[in-house]
C-alpha positions in Angstrom: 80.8 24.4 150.7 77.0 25.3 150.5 75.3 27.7 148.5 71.8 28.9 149.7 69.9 31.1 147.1 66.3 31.9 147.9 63.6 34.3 146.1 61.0 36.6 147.1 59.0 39.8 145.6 58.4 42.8 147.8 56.0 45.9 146.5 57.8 49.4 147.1 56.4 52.8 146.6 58.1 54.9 144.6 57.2 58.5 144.3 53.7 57.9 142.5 53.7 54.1 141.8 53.9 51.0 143.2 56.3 48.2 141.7 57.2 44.9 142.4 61.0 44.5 143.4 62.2 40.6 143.2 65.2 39.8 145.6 67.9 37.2 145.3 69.1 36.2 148.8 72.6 34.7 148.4 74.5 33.0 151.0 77.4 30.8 150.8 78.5 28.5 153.9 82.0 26.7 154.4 84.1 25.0 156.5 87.1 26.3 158.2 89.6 24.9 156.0 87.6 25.9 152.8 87.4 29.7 154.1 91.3 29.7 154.9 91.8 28.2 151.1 89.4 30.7 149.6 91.5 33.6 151.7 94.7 32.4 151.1 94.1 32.4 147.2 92.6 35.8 147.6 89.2 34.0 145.9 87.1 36.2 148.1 87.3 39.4 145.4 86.4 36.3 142.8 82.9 37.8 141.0 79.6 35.5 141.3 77.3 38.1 139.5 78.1 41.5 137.3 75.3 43.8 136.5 75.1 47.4 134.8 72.5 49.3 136.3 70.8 51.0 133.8 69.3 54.3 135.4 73.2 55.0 136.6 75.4 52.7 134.5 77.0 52.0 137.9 78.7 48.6 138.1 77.4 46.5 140.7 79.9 42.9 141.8 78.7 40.8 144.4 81.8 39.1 145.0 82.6 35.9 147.6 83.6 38.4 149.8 80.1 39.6 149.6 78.0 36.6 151.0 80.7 34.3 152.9 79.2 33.8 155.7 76.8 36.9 155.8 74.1 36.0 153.5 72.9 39.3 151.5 69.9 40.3 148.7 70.1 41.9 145.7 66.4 43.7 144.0 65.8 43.2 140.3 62.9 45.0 138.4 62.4 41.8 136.4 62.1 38.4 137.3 64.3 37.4 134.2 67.8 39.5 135.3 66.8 37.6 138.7 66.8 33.9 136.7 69.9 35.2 134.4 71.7 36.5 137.9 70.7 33.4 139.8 72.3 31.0 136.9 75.1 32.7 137.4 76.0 32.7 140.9 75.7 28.8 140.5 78.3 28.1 137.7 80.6 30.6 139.8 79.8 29.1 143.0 80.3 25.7 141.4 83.8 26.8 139.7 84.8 27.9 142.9 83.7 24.6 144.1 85.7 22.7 141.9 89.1 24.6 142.8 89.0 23.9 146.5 88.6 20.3 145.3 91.6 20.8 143.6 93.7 23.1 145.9 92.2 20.6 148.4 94.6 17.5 147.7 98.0 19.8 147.5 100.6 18.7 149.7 104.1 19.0 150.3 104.6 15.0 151.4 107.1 14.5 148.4 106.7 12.8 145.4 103.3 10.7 143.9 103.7 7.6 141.7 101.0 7.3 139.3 100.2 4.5 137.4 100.1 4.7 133.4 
């Protein structure tokens, strides 16, 4: 599995002013198996990044679901919610990581005799 994140800053008008929007590109890349994994454990609806937005109070999830495969961005007004959402992504993306790992080595070929 591969996680891609990448930054950039766009200026958009808006009604009278001009403001600087930063974007978080988010992509995550697998391999077969590891996509039939994520689906079969329904890890797809699995939350990288939660935000309240505060001119709505709308909840906004970017899920697994969200960028498996189809990289998407997401606009910030400050470069600090994009460092605090970024950070997040990773310990999600590296949780989800560490459960294929583990789901990974499951099999049904009978008993294991480990060594005490």
């Amino acid at each position: 599995m591969k996680l891609t994140l990448n930054r950039t800053e766009e200026q958009e008008r808006k009604l009278f002013k001009t403001m600087t929007v930063y974007y978080l590109h988010v992509g995550l890349e697998a391999s077969a198996d590891e996509v039939a994994l994520i689906k079969k454990h329904k890890w797809t609806d699995w939350v990288l990044f939660e935000h309240v937005a505060h001119h709505s109070g709308n909840v906004i999830e970017w899920t697994v679901g969200n960028v498996l495969g189809k990289p998407n961005k997401y606009g910030f007004a400050a470069v600090e919610h994009l460092a605090y959402a970024e950070n997040q992504v990773i310990e999600t993306a590296k949780k989800l990581n560490h459960q294929l790992q583990a789901v990974s080595s499951f099999t049904s070929s009978g008993p294991r005799e480990i060594e005490l």
